[in-house]
C-alpha positions in Angstrom: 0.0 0.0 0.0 2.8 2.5 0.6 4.4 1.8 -2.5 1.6 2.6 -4.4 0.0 5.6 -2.2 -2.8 3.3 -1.8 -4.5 4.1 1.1 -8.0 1.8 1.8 -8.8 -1.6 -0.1 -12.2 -3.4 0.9 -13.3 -6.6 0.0 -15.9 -8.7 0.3 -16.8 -12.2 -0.9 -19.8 -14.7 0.3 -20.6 -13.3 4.0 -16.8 -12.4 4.8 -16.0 -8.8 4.3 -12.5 -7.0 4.7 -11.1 -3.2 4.6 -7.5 -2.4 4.9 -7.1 0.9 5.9 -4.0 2.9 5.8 -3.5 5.1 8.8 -2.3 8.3 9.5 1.0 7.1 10.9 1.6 4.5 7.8 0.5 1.7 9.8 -1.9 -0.7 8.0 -5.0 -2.0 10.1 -7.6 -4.3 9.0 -11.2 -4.8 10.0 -13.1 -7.7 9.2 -16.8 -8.7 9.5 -16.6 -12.4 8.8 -19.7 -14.5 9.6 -20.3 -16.2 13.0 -19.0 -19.5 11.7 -15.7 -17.9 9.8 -12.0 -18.9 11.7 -10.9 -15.2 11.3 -14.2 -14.1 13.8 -11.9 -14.7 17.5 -8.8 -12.8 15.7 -11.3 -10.0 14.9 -12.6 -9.6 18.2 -11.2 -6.2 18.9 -12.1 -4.9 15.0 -8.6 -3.8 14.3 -5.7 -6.1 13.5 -2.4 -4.5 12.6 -1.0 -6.0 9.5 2.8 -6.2 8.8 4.7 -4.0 5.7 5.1 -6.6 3.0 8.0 -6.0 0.6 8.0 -7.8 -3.0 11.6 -8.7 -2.9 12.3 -11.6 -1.1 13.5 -12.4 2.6 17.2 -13.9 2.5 17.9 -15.8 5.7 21.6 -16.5 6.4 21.4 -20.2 8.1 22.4 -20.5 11.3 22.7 -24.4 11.3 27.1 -26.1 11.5 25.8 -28.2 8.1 24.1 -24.9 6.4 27.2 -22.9 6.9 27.6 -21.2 3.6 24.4 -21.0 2.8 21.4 -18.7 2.4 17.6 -19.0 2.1 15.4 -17.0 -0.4 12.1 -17.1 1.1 8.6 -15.9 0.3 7.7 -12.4 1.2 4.2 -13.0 0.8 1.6 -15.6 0.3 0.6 -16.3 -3.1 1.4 -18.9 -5.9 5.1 -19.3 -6.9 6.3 -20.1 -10.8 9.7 -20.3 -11.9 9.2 -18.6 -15.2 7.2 -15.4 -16.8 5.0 -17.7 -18.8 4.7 -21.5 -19.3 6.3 -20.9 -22.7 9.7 -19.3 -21.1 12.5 -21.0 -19.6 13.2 -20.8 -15.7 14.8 -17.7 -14.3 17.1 -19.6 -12.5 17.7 -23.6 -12.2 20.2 -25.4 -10.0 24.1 -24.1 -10.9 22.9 -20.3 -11.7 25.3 -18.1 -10.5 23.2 -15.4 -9.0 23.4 -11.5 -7.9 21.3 -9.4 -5.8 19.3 -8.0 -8.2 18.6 -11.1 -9.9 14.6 -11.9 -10.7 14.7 -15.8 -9.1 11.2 -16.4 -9.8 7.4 -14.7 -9.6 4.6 -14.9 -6.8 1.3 -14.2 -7.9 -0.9 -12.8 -5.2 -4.0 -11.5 -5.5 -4.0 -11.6 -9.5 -0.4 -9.5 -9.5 2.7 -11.5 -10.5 5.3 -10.4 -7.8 9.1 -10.6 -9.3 11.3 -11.8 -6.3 15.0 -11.1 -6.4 18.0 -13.3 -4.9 19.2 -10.4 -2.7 22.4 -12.3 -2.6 25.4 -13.7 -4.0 25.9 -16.8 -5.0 25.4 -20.3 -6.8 21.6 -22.1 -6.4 22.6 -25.3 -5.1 18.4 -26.4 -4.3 14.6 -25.8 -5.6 12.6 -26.2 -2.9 9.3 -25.4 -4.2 6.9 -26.6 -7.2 6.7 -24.9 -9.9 2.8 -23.6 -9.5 2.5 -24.6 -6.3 0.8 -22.4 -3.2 3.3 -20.4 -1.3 3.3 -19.3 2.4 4.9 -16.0 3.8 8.5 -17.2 4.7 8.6 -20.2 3.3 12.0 -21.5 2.1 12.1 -21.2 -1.7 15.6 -21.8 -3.1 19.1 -22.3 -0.9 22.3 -20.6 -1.9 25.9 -20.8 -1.5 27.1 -17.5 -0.7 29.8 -16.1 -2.3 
């Protein structure tokens, strides 16, 4: 929403009804009005639930594990679906043995009918896939592992 000067999206679909409002402060807060029987009513309780900035580049965790030394994690800065390529017709941004930069587009996450490019945000080789192409994705969820350097 920031990037875009958006400040209020509402939804509402079959009983459940959302509003993201943008406040004063920058903050985004939701309110929801989901039916009695929706698993969103107890979270709603208070009618405000802050919701946390969401960057389309990816999250790059540095592993802290003795056999991941070496290694980072592109993960999922949002929910969505993940592909590999622009189109079923192109080849993969990147497969296993790309030598990678920062800026370089690793895949797309579609969300919400918006194809998200995420970038490596590091340097290094791909040494692992670990997600389907067109499979759902989850915020934070590992997506490829990288030898750094």
């Amino acid at each position: 929403m920031k990037r875009s000067d958006m400040t209020e999206f509402e939804f509402e679909e079959e009983g459940f009804k959302i509003k993201i409002k943008r406040g004063s402060g920058g903050h985004q807060i939701v309110t929801a009005a989901p039916t009695a029987t929706h698993a969103l009513a107890p979270m709603v309780a208070s009618g405000e639930i802050p919701i946390p900035q969401i960057s389309a580049s990816a999250s790059v965790a540095p592993s802290s594990g003795a056999d991941d030394a070496g290694f980072a994690y592109v993960k999922s800065p949002m929910v969505g679906t993940f592909y590999r390529s622009p189109s079923p017709e192109n080849p993969a941004y990147v497969e296993v043995g790309t030598k990678v930069e920062e800026k370089t587009v690793v895949c797309i996450i579609e969300a919400m009918k918006i194809m998200n490019e995420i970038q490596a945000e590091v340097k290094g080789t791909v040494v692992e896939l670990l997600v389907e192409n067109g499979q759902p994705i989850e915020y934070g969820q590992r997506i490829y592992k990288i030898k750094i350097g």
